[in-house]
C-alpha positions as CSV (number, residue, x, y, z in Angstrom):
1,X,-28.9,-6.0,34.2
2,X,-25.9,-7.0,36.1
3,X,-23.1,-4.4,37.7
4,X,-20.5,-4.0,34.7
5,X,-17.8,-5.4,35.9
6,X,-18.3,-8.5,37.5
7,X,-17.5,-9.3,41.4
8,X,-14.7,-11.9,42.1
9,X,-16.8,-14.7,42.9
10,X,-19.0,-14.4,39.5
11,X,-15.4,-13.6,37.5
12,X,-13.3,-17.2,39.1
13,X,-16.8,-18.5,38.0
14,X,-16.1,-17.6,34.6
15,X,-12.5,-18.6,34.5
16,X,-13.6,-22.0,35.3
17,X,-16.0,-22.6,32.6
18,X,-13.5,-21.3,30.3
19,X,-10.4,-23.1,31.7
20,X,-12.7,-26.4,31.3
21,X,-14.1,-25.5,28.0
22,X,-10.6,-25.0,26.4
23,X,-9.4,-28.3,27.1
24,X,-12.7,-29.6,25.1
25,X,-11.9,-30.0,21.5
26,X,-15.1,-28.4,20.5
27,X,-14.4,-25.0,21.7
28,X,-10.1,-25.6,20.4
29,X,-10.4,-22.9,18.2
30,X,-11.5,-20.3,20.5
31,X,-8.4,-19.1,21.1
32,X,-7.9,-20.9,24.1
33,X,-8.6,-20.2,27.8
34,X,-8.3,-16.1,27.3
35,X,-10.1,-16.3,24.2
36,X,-13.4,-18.1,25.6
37,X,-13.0,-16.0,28.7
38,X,-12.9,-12.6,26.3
39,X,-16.4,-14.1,25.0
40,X,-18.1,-14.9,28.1
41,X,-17.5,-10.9,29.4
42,X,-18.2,-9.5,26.3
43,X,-21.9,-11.8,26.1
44,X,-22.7,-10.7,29.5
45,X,-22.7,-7.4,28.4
46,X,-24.9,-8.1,25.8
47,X,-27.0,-10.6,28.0
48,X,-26.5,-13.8,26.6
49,X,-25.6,-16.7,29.0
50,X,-22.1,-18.2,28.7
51,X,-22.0,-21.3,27.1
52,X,-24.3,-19.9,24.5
53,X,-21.8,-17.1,24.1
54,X,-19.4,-20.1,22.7
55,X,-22.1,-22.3,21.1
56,X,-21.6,-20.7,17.5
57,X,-22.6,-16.7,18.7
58,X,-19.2,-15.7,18.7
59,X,-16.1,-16.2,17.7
60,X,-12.1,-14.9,18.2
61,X,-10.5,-13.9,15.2
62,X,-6.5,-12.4,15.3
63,X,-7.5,-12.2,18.8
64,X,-10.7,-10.0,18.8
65,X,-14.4,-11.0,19.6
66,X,-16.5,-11.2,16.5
67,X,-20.3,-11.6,16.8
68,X,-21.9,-14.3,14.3
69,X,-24.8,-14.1,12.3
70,X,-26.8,-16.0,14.7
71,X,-25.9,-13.8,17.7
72,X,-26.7,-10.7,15.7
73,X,-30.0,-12.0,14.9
74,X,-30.6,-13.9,18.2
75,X,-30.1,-10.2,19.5
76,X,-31.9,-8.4,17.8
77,X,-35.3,-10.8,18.2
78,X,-34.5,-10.5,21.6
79,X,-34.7,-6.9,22.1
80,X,-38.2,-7.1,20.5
81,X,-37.3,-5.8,16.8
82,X,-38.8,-7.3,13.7
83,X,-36.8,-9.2,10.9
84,X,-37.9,-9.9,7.3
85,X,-36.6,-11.9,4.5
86,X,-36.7,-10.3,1.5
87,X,-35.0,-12.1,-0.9
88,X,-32.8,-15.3,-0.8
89,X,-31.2,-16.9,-3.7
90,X,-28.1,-17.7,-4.6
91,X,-27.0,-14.2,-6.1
92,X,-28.6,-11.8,-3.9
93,X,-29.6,-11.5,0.1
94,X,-32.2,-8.7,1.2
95,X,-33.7,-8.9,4.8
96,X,-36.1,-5.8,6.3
97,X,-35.4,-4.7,9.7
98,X,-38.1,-2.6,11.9
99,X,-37.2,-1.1,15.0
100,X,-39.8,-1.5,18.3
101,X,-39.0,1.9,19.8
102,X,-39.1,3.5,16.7
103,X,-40.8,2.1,14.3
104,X,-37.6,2.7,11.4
105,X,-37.6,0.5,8.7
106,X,-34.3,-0.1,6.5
107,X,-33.4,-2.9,4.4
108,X,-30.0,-4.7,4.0
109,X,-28.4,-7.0,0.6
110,X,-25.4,-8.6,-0.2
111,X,-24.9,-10.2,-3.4
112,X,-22.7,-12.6,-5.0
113,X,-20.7,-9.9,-7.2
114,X,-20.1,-8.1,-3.7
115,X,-18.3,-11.3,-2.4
116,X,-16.5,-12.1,-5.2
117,X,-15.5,-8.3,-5.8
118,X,-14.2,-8.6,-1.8
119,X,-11.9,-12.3,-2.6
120,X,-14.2,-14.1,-0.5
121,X,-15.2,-17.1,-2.9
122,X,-12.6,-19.7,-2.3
123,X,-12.6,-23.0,-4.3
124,X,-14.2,-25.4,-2.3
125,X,-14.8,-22.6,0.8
126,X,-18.5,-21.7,2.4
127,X,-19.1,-19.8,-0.7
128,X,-19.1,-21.9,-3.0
129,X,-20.8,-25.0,-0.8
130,X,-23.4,-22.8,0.7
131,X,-23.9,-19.4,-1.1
132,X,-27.4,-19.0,0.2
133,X,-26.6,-19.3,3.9
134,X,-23.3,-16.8,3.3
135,X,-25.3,-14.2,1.5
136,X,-27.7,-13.9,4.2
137,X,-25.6,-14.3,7.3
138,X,-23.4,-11.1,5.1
139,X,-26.7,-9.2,4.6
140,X,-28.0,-9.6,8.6
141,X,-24.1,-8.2,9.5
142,X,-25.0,-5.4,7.1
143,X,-28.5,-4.3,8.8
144,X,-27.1,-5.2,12.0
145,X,-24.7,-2.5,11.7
146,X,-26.8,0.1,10.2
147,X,-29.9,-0.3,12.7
148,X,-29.4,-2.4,15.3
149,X,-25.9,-0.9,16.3
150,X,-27.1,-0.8,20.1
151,X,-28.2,-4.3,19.6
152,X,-24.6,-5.9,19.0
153,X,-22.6,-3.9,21.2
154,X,-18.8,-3.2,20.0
155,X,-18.1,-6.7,18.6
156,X,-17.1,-6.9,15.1
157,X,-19.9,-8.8,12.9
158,X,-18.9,-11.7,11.7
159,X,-16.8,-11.9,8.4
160,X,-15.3,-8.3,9.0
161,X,-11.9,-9.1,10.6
162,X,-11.2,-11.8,8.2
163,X,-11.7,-9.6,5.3
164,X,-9.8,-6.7,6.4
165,X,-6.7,-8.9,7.2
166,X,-7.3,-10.1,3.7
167,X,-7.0,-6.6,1.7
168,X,-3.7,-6.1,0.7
169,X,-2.2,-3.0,1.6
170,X,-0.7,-0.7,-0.8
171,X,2.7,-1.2,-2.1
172,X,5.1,1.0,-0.8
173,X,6.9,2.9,-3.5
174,X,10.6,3.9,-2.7
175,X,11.1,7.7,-3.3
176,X,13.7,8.3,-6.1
177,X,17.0,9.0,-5.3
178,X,17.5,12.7,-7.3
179,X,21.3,11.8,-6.9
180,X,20.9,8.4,-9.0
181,X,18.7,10.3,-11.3
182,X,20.3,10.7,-15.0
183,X,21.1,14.3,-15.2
184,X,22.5,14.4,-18.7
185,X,19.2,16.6,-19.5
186,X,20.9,19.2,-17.2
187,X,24.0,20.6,-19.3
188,X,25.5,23.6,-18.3
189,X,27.5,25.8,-20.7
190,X,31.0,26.2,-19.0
191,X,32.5,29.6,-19.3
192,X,36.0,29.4,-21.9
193,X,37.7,29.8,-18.4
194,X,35.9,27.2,-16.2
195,X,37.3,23.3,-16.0
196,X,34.9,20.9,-16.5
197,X,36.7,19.1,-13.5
198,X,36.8,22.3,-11.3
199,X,32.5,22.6,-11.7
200,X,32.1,18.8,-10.9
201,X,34.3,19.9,-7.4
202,X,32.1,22.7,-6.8
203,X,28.9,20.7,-7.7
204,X,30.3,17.9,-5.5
205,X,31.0,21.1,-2.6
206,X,27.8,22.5,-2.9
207,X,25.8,19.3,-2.3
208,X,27.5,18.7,0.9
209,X,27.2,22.3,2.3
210,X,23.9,22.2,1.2
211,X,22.5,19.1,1.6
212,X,20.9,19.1,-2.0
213,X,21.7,16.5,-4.2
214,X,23.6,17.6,-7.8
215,X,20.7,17.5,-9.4
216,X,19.1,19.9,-7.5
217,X,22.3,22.3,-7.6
218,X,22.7,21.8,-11.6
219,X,19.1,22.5,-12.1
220,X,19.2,26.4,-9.9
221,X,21.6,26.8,-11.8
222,X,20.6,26.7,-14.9
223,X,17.7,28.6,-13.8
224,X,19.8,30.9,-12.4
225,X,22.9,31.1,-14.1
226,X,24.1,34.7,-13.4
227,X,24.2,33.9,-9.4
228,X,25.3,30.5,-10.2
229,X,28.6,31.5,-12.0
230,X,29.4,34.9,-9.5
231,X,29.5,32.5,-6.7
232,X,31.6,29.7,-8.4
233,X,34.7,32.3,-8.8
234,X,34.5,33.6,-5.5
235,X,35.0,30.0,-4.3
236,X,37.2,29.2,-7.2
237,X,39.3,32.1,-5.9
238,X,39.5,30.9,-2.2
239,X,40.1,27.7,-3.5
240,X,42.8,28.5,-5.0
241,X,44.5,25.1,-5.8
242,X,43.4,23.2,-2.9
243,X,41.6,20.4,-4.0
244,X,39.7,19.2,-0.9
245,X,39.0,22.7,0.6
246,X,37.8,22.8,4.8
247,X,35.6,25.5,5.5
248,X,36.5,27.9,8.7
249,X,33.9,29.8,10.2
250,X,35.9,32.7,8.6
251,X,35.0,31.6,5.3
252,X,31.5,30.6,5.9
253,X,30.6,34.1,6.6
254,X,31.8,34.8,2.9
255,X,29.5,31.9,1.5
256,X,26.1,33.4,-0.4
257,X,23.0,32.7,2.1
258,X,20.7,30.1,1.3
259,X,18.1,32.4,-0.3
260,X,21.0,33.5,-2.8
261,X,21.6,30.0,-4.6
262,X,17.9,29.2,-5.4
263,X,17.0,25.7,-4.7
């Protein structure tokens, strides 16, 4: 087999061919000059000559080489394994591979349910023109993958790119926001000497020191009401009657730690 990577003189070779080859309509939707020259490396690894490479044995898809049924099995013949149809009709695909070196047998299907199941049967598409040729090329991708793995190299088989671009991915769901959350569930029984306005300021101060959101704060304490209501006179006491009170470092050492005011 060739070195890996190839020399200069083989590599301008191959820029060439594919610089000629894009400008041919034929080959237009190859993904250009890059695209057919992303081909012709990735068959030479594989040892198949370049303008077979672009003859219908791969493809580009979202930019990546894909590997069609006909390379896969043109491969796999070629490296001196055994393929047998099974069964072909227009629900159901089963080919038998055998391995030369090691004599492993496996077989492969695809059926019609498993393409319609995936959203591959498109009115007036391959599937619904040519389901016999689909479900094999789709069962020869399947044993391809499970045996013949060092037959087709890292390409993609054919088919697979397109349908993972096709699943849709989950929706998102936005987290709820605990502070647009109804809380009306969450009634606290005021003390005869506690303002409802005075808690609501002391719901509001808490939230901000404590990054929780008033939910949180009316729910601890209501779990916790004894703690709850010792700490709201101490602050209703420095408070005094200043409404929008700024905490010094003084006072801060006279809040409750964390751990005190469950959350």
């Amino acid at each position: 087999m060739n070195q890996l990577i190839p020399h200069e003189q083989e590599l301008n070779s191959y820029k060439v061919v594919a610089s000629n080859a894009a400008k041919t309509p034929y080959w237009t939707k190859l993904g250009g000059e890059a695209g057919i020259l992303s081909i012709m490396l990735m068959a030479r690894e594989l040892g198949i000559s370049p303008m077979n490479s672009i003859s219908g044995m791969f493809n580009v898809i979202q930019g990546k080489v894909e590997i069609s049924g006909k390379g896969m099995a043109y491969l796999i013949r070629k490296g001196g394994h055994r393929l047998k149809l099974k069964l072909l009709t227009k629900e159901k695909c089963t080919i038998e591979g055998t391995r030369k070196d090691t004599e492993e047998s496996m077989e492969a299907s695809y059926t019609i349910d498993e393409a319609r199941a995936a959203g591959l049967i498109k009115p007036g598409g391959a599937w619904i023109k040519c389901p016999e040729d689909m479900l094999y090329w789709r069962a020869m991708s399947r044993l391809a993958r499970r045996l013949y793995t060092d037959c087709i190299g890292g390409c993609y088989v054919e088919g697979e790119i397109q349908e993972m671009a096709e699943k849709k991915p989950m929706k998102e769901v936005e987290p709820a926001n605990l502070d647009e959350i109804e809380i009306e569930d969450v009634n606290l029984d005021l003390p005869v000497d506690v303002k409802a306005e005075d808690l609501d300021r002391y719901i509001t101060y808490l939230s901000e020191q404590y990054s929780k959101s008033p939910a949180e704060i009316k729910g601890s304490a209501k779990a916790n009401p004894d703690n709850f209501w010792t700490t709201f006179h101490k602050w209703e006491e420095d408070q005094k009657v200043v409404i929008d009170p700024v905490i010094t470092e003084e006072k801060k050492e006279d809040l409750p730690p964390l751990e005190e005011i469950p959350f």
